[in-house]
mmCIF file as Biopython writes it, N, C-alpha, C and O atoms, coordinates in Angstrom:
data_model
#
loop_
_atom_site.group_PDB
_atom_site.id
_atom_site.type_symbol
_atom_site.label_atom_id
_atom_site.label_alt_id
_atom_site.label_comp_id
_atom_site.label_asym_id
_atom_site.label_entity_id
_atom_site.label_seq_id
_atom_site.pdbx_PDB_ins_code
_atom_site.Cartn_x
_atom_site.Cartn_y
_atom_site.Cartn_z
_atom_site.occupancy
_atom_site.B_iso_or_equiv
_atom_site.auth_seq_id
_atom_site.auth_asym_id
_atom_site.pdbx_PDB_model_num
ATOM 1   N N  . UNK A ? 1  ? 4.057   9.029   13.215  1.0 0.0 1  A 1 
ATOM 2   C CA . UNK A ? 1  ? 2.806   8.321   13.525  1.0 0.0 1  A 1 
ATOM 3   C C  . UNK A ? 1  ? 1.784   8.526   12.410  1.0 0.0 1  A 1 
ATOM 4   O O  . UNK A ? 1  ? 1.238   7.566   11.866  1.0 0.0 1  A 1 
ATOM 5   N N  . UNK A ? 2  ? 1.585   9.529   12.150  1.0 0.0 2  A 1 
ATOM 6   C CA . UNK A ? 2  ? 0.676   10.372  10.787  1.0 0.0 2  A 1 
ATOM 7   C C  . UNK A ? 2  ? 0.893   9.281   9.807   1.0 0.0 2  A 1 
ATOM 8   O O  . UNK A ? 2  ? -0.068  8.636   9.385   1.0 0.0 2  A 1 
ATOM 9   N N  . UNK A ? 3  ? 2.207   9.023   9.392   1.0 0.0 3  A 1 
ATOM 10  C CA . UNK A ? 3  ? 2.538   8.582   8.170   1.0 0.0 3  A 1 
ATOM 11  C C  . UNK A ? 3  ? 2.517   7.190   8.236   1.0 0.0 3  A 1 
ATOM 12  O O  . UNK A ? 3  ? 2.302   6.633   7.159   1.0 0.0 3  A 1 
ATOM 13  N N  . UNK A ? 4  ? 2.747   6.206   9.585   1.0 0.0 4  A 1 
ATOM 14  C CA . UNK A ? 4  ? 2.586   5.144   9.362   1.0 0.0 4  A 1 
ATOM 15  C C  . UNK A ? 4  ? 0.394   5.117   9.135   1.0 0.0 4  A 1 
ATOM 16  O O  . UNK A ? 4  ? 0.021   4.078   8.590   1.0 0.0 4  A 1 
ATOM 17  N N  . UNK A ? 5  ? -0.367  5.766   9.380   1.0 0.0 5  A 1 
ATOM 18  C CA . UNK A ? 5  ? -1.118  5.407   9.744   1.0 0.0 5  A 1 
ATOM 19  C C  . UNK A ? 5  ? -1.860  5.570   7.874   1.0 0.0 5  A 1 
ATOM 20  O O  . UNK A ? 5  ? -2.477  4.685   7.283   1.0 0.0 5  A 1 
ATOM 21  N N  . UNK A ? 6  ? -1.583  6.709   7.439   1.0 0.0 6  A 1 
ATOM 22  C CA . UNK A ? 6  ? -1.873  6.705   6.099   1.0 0.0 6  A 1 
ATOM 23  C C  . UNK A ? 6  ? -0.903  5.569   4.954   1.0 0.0 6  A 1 
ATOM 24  O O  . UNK A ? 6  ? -0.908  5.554   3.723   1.0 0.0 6  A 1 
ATOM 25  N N  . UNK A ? 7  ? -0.195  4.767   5.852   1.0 0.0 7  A 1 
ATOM 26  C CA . UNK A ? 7  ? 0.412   3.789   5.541   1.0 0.0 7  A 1 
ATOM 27  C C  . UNK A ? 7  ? -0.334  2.799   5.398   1.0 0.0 7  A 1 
ATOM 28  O O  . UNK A ? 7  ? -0.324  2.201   4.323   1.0 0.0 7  A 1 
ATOM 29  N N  . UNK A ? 8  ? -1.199  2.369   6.501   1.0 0.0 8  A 1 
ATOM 30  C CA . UNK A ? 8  ? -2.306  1.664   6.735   1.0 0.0 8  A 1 
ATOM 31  C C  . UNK A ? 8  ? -3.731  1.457   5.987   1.0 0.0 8  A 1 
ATOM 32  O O  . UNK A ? 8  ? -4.491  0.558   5.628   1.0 0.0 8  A 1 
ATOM 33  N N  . UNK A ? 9  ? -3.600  2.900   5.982   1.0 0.0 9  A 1 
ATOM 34  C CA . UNK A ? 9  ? -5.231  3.107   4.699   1.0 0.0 9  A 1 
ATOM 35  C C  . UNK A ? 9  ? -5.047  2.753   3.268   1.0 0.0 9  A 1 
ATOM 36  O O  . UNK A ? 9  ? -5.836  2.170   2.523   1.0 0.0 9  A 1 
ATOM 37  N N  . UNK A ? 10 ? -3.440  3.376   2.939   1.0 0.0 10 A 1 
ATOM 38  C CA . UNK A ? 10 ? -2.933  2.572   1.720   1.0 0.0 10 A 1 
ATOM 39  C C  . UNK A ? 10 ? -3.131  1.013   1.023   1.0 0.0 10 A 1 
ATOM 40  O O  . UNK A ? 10 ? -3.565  0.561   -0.037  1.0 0.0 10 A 1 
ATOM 41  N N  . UNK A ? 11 ? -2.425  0.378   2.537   1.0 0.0 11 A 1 
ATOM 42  C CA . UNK A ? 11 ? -2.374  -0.974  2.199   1.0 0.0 11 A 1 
ATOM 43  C C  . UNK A ? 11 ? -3.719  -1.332  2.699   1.0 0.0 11 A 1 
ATOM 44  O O  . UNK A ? 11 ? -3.783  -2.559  2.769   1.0 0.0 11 A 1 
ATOM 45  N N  . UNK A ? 12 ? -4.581  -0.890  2.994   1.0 0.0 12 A 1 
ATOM 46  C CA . UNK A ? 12 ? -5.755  -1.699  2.993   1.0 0.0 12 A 1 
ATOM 47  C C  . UNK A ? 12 ? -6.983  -1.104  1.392   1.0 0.0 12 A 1 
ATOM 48  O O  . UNK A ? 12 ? -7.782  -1.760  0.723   1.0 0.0 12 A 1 
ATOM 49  N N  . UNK A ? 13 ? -6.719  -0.150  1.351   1.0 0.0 13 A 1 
ATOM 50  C CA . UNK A ? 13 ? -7.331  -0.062  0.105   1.0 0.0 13 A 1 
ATOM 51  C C  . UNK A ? 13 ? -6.644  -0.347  -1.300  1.0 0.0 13 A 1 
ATOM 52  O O  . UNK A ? 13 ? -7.253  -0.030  -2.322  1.0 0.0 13 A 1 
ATOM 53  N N  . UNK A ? 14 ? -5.493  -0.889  -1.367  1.0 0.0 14 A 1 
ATOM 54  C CA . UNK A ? 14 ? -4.980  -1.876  -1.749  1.0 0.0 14 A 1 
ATOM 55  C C  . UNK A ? 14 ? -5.221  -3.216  -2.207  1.0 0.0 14 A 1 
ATOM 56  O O  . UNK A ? 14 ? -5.287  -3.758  -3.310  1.0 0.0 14 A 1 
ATOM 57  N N  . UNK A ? 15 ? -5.348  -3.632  -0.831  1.0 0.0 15 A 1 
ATOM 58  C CA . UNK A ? 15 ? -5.611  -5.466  -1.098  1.0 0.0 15 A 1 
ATOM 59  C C  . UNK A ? 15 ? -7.229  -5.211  -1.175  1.0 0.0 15 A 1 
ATOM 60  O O  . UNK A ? 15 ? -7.756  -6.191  -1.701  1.0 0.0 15 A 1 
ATOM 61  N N  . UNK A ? 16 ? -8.256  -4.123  -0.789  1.0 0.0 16 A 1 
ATOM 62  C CA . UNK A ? 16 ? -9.425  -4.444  -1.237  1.0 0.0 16 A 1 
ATOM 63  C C  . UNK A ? 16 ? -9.720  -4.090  -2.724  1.0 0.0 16 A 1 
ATOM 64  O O  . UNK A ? 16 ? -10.849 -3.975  -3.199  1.0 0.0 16 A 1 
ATOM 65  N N  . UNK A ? 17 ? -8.579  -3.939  -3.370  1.0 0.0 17 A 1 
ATOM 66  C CA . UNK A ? 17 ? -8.929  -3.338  -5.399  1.0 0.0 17 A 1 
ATOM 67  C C  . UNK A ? 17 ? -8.508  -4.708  -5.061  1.0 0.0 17 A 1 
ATOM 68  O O  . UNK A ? 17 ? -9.557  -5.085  -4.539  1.0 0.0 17 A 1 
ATOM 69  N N  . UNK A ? 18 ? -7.666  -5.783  -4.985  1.0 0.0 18 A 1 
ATOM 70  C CA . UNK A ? 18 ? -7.104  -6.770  -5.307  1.0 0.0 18 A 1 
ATOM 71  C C  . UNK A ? 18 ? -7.788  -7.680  -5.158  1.0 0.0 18 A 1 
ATOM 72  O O  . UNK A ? 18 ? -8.327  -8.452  -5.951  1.0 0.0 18 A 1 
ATOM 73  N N  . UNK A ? 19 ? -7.770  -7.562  -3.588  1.0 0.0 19 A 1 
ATOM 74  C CA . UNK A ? 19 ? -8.385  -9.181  -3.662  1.0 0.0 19 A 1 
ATOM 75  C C  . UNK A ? 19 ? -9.768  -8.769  -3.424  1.0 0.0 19 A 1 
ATOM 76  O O  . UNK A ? 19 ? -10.317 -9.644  -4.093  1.0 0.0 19 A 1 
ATOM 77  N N  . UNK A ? 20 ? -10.825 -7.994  -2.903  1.0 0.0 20 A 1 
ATOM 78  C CA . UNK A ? 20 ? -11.840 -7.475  -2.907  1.0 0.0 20 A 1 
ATOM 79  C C  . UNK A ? 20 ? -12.631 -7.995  -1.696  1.0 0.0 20 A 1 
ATOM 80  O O  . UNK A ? 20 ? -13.820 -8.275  -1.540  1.0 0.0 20 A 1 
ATOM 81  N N  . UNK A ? 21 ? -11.415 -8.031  -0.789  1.0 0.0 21 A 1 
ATOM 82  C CA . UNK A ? 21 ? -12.123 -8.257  0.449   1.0 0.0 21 A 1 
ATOM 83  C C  . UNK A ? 21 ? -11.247 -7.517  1.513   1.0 0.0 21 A 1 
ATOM 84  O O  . UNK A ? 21 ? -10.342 -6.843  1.021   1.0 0.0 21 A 1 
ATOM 85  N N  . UNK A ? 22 ? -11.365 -7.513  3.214   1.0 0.0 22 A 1 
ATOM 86  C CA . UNK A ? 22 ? -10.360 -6.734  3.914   1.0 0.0 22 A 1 
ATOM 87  C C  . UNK A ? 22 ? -9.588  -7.856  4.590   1.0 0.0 22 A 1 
ATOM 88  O O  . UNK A ? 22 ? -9.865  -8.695  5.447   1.0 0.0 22 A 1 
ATOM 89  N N  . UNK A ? 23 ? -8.516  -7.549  3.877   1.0 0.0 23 A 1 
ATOM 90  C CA . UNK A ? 23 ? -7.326  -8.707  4.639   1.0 0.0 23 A 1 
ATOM 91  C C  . UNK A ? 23 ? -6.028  -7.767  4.825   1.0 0.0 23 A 1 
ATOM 92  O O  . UNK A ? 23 ? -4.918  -7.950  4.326   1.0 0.0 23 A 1 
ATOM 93  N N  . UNK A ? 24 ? -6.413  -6.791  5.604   1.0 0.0 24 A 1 
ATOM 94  C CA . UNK A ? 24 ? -5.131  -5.968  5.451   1.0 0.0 24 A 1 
ATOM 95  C C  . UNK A ? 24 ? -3.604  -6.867  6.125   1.0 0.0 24 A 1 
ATOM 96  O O  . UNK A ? 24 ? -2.541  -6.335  5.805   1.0 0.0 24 A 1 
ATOM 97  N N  . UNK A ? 25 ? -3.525  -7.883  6.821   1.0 0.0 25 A 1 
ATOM 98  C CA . UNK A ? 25 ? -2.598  -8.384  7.399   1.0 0.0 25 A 1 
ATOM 99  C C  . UNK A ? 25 ? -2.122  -9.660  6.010   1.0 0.0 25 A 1 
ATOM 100 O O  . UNK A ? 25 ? -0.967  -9.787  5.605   1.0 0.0 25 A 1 
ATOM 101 N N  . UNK A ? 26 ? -2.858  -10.157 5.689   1.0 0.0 26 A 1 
ATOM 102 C CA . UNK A ? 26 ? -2.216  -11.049 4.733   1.0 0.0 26 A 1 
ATOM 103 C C  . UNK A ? 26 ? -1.372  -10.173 3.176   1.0 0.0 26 A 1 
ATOM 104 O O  . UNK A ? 26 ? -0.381  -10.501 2.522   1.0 0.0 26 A 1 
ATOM 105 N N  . UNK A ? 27 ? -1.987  -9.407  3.097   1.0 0.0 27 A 1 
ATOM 106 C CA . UNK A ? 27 ? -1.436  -8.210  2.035   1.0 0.0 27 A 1 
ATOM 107 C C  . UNK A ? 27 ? -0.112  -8.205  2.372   1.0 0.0 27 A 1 
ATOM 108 O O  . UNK A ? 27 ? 0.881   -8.653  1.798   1.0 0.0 27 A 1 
ATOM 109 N N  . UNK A ? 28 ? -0.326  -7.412  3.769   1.0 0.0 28 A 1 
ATOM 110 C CA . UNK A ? 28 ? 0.530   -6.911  4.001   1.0 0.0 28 A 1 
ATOM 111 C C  . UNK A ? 28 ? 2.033   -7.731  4.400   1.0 0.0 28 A 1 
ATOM 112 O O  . UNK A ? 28 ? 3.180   -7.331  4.201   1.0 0.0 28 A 1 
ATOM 113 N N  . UNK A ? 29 ? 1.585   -8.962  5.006   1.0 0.0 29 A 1 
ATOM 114 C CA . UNK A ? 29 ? 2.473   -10.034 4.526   1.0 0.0 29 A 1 
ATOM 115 C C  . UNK A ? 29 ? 3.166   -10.669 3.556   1.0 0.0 29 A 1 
ATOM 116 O O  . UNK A ? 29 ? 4.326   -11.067 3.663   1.0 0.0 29 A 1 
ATOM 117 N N  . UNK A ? 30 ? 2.605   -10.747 2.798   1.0 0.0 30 A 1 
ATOM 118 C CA . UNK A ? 30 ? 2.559   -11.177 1.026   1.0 0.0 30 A 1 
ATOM 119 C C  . UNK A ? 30 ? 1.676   -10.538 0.193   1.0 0.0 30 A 1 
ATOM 120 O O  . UNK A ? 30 ? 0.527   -10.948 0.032   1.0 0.0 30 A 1 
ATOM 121 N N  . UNK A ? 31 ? 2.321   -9.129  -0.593  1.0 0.0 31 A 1 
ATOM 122 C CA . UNK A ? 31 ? 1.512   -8.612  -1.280  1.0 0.0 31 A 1 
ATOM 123 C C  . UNK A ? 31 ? 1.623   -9.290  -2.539  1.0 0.0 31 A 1 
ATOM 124 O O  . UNK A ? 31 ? 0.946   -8.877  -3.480  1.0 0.0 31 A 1 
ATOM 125 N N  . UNK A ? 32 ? 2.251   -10.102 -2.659  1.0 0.0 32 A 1 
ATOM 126 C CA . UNK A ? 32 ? 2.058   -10.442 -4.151  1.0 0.0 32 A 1 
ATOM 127 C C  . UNK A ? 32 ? 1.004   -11.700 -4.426  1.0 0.0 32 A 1 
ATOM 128 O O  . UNK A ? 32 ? 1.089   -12.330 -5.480  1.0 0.0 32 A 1 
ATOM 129 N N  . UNK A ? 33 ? 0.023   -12.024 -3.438  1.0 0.0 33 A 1 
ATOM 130 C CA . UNK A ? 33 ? -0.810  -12.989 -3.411  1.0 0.0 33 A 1 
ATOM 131 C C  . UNK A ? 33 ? -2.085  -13.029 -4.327  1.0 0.0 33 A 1 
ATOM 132 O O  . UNK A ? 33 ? -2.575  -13.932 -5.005  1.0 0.0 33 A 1 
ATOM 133 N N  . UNK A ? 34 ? -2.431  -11.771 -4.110  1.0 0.0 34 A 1 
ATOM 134 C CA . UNK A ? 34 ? -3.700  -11.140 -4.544  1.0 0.0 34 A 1 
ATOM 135 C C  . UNK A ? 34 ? -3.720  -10.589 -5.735  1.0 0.0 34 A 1 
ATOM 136 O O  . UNK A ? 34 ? -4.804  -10.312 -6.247  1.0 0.0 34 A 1 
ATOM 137 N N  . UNK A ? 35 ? -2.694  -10.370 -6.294  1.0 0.0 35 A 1 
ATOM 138 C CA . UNK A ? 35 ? -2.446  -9.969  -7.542  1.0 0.0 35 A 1 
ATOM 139 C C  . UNK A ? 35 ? -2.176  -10.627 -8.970  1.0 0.0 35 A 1 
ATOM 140 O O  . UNK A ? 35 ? -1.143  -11.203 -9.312  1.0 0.0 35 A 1 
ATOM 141 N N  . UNK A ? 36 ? -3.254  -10.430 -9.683  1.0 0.0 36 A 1 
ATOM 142 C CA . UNK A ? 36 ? -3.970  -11.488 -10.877 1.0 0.0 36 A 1 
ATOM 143 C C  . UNK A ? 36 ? -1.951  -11.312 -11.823 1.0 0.0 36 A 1 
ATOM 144 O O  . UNK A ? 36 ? -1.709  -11.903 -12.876 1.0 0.0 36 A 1 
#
């Protein structure tokens, strides 16, 4: 549980360096969207 959840903080501070907003579900769908 621990680990999915720091799983979570990952991919959301993630797509907010990327795309610079909080879309943690579209990331996480297609991470390669957001990425220049």
């Amino acid at each position: 549980m621990r680990g999915i959840i720091v799983f979570v903080v990952l991919l959301v501070a993630v797509a907010a360096i990327h795309g610079g907003s909080f879309k943690p579900l579209p990331t996480a769908a297609m991470p390669q969207v957001n990425v220049p």
